[in-house]
C-alpha positions in Angstrom: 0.0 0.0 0.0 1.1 3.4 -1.2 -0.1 6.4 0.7 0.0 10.2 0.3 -0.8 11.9 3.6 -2.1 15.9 2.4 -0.1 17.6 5.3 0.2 20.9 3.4 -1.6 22.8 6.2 0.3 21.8 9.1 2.3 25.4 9.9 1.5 25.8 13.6 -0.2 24.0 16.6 -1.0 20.7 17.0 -1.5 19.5 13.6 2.5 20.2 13.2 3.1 17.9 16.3 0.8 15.4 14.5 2.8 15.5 11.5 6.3 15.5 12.5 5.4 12.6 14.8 3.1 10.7 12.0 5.9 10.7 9.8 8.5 9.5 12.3 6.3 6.6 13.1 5.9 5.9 9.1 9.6 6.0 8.6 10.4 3.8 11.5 7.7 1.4 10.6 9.2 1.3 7.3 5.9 2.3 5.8 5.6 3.3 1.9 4.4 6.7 2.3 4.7 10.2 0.7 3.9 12.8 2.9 3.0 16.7 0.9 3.9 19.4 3.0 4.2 23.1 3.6 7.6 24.8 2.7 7.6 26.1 6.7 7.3 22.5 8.1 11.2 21.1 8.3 11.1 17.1 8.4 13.6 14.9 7.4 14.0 12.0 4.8 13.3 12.0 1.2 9.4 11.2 1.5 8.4 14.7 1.7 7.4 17.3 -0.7 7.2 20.8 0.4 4.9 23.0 -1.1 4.6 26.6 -1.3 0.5 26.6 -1.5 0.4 26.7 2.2 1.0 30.1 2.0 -1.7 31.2 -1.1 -4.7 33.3 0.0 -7.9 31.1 0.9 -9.4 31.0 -3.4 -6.1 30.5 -4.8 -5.4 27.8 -3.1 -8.7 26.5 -3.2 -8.3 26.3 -7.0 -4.5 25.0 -6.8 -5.9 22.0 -4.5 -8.7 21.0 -6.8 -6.7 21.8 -10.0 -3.2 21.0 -9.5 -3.2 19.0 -6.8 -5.6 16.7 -8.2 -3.3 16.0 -11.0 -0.2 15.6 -8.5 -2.1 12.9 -6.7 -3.1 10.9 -9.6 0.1 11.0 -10.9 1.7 10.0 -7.6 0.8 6.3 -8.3 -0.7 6.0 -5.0 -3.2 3.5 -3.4 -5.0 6.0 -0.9 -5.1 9.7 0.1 -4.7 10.9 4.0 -5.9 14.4 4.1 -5.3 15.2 7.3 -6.3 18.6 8.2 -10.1 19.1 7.3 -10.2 19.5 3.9 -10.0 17.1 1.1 -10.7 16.4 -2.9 -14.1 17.4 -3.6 -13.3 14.5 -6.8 -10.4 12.5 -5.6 -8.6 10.4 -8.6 -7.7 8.0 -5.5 -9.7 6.6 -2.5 -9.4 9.3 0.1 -9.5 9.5 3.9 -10.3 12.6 5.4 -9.0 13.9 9.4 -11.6 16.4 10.4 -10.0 18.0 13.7 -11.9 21.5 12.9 -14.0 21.9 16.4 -15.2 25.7 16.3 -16.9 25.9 13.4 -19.3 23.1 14.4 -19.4 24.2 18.1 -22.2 25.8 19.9 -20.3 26.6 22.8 -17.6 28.6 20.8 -20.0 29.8 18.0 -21.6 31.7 20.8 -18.5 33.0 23.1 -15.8 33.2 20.3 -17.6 34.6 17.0 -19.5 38.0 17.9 -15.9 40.3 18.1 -14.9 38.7 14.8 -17.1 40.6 12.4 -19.1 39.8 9.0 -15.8 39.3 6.7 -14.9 36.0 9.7 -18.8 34.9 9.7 -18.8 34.3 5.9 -15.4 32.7 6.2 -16.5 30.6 9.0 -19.6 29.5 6.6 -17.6 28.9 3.3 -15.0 27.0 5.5 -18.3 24.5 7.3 -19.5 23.9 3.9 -16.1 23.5 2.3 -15.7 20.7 4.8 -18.6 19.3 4.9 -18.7 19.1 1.1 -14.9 17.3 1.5 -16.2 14.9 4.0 -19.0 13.9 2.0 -16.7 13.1 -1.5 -14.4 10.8 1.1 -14.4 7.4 1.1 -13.8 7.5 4.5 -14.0 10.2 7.6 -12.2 10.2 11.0 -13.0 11.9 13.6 -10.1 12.4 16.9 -13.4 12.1 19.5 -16.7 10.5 19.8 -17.7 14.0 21.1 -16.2 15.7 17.9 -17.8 13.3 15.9 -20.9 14.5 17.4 -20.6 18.0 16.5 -20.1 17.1 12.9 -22.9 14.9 12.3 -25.2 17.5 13.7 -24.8 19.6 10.2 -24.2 17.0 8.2 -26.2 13.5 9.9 -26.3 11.7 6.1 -22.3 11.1 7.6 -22.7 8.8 10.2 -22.4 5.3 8.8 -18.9 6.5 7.2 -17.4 8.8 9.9 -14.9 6.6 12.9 -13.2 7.6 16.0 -9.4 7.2 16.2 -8.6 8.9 18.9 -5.0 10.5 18.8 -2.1 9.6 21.4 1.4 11.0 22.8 4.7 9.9 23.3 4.3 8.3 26.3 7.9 6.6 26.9 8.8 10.2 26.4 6.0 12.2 28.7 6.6 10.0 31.7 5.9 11.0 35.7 8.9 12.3 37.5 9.5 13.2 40.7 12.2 16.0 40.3 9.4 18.6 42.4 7.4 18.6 45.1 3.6 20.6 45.1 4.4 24.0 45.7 7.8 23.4 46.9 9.1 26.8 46.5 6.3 28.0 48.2 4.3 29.1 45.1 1.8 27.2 42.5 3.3 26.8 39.3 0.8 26.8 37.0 1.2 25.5 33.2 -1.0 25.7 30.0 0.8 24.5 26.9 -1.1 25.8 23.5 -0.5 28.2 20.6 -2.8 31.4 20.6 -6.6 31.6 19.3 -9.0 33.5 21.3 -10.8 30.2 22.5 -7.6 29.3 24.0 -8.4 31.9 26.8 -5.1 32.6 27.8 -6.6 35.8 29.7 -8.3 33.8 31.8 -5.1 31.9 33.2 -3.8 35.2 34.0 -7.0 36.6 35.3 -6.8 33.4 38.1 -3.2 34.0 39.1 -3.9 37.1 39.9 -6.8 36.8 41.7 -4.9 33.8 43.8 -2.2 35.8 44.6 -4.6 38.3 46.1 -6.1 35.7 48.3 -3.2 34.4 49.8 -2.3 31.7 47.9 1.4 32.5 45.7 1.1 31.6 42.6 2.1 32.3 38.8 2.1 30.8 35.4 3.9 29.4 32.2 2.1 30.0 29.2 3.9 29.0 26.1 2.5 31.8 23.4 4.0 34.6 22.6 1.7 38.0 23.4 2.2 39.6 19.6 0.3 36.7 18.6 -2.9 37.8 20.2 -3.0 40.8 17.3 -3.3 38.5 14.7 -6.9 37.6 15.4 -9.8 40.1 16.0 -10.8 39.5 20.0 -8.0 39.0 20.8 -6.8 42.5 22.1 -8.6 41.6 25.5 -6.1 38.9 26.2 -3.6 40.9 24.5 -3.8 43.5 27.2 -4.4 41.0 30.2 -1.5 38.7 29.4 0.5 42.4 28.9 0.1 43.0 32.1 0.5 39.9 33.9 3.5 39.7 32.9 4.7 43.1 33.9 3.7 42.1 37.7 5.7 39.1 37.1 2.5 36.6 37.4 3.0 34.9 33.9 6.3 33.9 31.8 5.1 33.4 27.7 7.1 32.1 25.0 7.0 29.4 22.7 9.4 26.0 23.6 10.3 23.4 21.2 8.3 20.3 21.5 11.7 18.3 22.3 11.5 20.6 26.0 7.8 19.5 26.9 8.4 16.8 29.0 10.6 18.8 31.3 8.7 21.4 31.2 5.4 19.6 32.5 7.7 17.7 35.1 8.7 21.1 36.6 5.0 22.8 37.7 2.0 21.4 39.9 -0.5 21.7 38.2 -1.9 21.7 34.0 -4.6 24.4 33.3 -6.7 23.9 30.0 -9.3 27.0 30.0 -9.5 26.0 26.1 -13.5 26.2 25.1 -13.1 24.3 22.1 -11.1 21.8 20.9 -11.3 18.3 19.1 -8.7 16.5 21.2 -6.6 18.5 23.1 -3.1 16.9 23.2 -1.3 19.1 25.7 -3.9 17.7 28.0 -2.7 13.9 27.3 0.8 14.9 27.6 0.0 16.3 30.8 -2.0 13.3 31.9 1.1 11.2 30.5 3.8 13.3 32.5 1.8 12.3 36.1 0.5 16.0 36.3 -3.1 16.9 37.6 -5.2 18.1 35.1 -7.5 21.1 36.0 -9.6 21.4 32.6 -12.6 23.2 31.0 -16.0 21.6 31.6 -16.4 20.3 27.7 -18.1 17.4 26.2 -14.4 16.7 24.7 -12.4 17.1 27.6 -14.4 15.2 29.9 -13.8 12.6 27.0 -10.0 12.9 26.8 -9.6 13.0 31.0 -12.4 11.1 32.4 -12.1 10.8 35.8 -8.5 11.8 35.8 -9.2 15.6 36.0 -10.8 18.1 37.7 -13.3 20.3 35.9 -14.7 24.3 35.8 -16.9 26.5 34.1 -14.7 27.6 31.2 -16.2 31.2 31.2 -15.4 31.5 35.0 -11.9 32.7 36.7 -14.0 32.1 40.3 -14.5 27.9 39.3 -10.9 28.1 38.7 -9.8 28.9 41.1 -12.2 26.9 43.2 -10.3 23.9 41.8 -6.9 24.7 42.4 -7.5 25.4 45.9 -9.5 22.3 45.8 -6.1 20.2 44.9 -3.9 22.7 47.2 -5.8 21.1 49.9 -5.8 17.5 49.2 -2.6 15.8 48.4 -4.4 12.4 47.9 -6.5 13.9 45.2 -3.5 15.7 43.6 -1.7 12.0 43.4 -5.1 9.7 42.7 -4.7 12.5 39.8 -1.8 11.9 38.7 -1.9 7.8 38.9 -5.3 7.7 37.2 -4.1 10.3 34.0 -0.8 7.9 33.4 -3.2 4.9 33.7 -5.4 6.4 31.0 -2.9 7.3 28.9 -1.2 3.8 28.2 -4.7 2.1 28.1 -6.2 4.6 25.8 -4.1 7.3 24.4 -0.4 5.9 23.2 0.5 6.9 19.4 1.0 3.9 18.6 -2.1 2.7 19.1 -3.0 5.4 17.1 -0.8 4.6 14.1 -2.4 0.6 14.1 -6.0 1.8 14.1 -5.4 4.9 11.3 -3.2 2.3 9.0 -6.0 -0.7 9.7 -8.5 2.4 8.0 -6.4 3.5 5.4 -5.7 -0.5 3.8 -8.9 -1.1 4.2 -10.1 2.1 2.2 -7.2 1.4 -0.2 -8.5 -2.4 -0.3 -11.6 -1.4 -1.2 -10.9 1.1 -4.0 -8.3 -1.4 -5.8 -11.5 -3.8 -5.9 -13.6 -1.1 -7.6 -10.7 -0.6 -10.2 -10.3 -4.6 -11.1 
């Protein structure tokens, strides 16, 4: 089986992780793949092809993808298509699978709290963007979805999906997110708080900030690590509110921000107390599962996909309120057997449920079988 995974959008954020780690798991299984990818994405071998359409304005590269591209992929000789960031062939020359890990746009919860600051030119992008998925999901041969929960979402607009849309949900490193014991809880006498995302307004970075301060003000020392970097607030419309809030956090010396290199993670969850994820929408959320992987208490936004992700290995809060979460981290301050039941159960759940390898078997299991079944077509 020849595959061609569509990675051409990965340039930030989780779908990079995805990528890089995707094709280090292909190479070292030895499988024949081809991965298509934007010129900003550095991996290494010879089975990539970077592309500069990753950077095209939205119709442009509409048209390259179902002009150009669709040639490239019928002349790649391949057996099955991976597109794995939302969008796909609307006529695929191959069999296709399609990764839908686009959340907001199908979202009530962020559809209502994330879209009214974004103005008319974002609400008929949003719409174009629904039906350009929703139009890619219904040409595939085949649909995955990284939660049952996300899965829901999407056949709510488009319920004609459900007999071809499956769950595979994603995984971490886990031999490389692993508990250690190199700190105490609050063993310099202050909370170290860490929330590990790149920057969209739904990420509620503000919020974070907003909680450290308030803690601080009630007694309890506290301050965060937030890996995003402020200037990128400005490239979104709402975002000037966290903009202004991180701004100043950081002035008072409640907050450090900055990006880290993926390769620094592990140490980096190893050396706070605690994991915040205020996020209100995501499909997966894998900072959480690294977290849960790394033997850290999870404190996490009440969402249908988070409850998912961290079961019973997380403590929850209303994602619109600082007060809930702060409520929660004083819970755990107080109760050092929750903190390590935590922290047992979120390893536990991880190697049961959320390894990438396991994640690797089930999407390679989909992709012969989609492969498998458009080779018999073609005899």
């Amino acid at each position: 089986m020849r595959i061609l995974v569509n990675a051409i959008s990965a340039r930030m954020g989780g779908i990079v992780t995805y990528t890089r780690n995707l094709h280090r798991s292909f190479s070292q299984r030895q499988v024949n793949a081809q991965f298509a990818i934007s010129k900003s994405l550095q991996l290494d071998g010879d089975n990539t092809s970077p592309m500069a359409a990753s950077q095209y304005r939205p119709f442009p590269r509409l048209l390259w993808e179902q002009t150009l591209w669709r040639s490239m992929v019928r002349e790649s000789g391949c057996d099955v298509l991976f597109s794995s960031a939302n969008f796909g062939l609307l006529f695929s020359p191959v069999p296709q699978v399609l990764l839908v890990r686009e959340g907001g746009l199908f979202d009530p919860l962020y559809l209502a709290n994330c879209t009214p600051e974004q103005g008319v030119k974002s609400t008929a992008q949003r719409h174009i963007r629904r039906r350009l998925i929703l139009a890619s999901a219904r040409r595939a041969q085949h649909v995955i979805t990284p939660t049952a929960a996300t899965r829901d979402l999407l056949l709510a607009w488009a319920p004609d999906l459900e007999k071809r849309v499956t769950v595979n949900s994603y995984g971490t490193m886990s031999e490389a997110f692993v508990p250690a014991s190199t700190r105490t809880w609050r063993g310099d006498g202050v909370l170290r708080l860490l929330y590990v995302s790149v920057y969209y307004p739904h990420k509620q970075p503000g919020l974070v900030c907003s909680t450290v301060r308030a803690a601080n003000q009630a007694g309890l020392a506290a301050h965060a690590t937030i890996t995003m970097d402020i200037r990128e607030t400005g490239d979104f419309r709402g975002g000037s509110h966290d903009g202004l809030v991180m701004e100043q956090a950081y002035a008072d010396g409640l907050v450090t921000l900055g990006r880290h290199p993926y390769e620094a993670l592990p140490q980096l969850y190893c050396s706070h107390d605690v994991f915040v994820f205020p996020s209100l929408s995501e499909t997966f959320g894998h900072p959480m599962v690294e977290a849960l992987s790394s033997g850290l208490p999870v404190v996490a936004a009440d969402t249908a996909v988070n409850r998912e992700v961290c079961g019973d290995a997380a403590l929850y809060f209303d994602p619109l309120s600082s007060v809930s979460l702060l409520e929660a981290l004083h819970r755990l301050d107080a109760d050092p057997q929750l903190r390590q039941a935590l922290g047992e159960r979120g390893r536990r759940r991880v190697l049961e449920l959320y390894t990438w390898d396991q994640h690797v078997d089930r999407l390679l299991t989909i992709l012969e079988r989609v492969a498998a079944g458009g080779r018999t077509r073609k005899d």
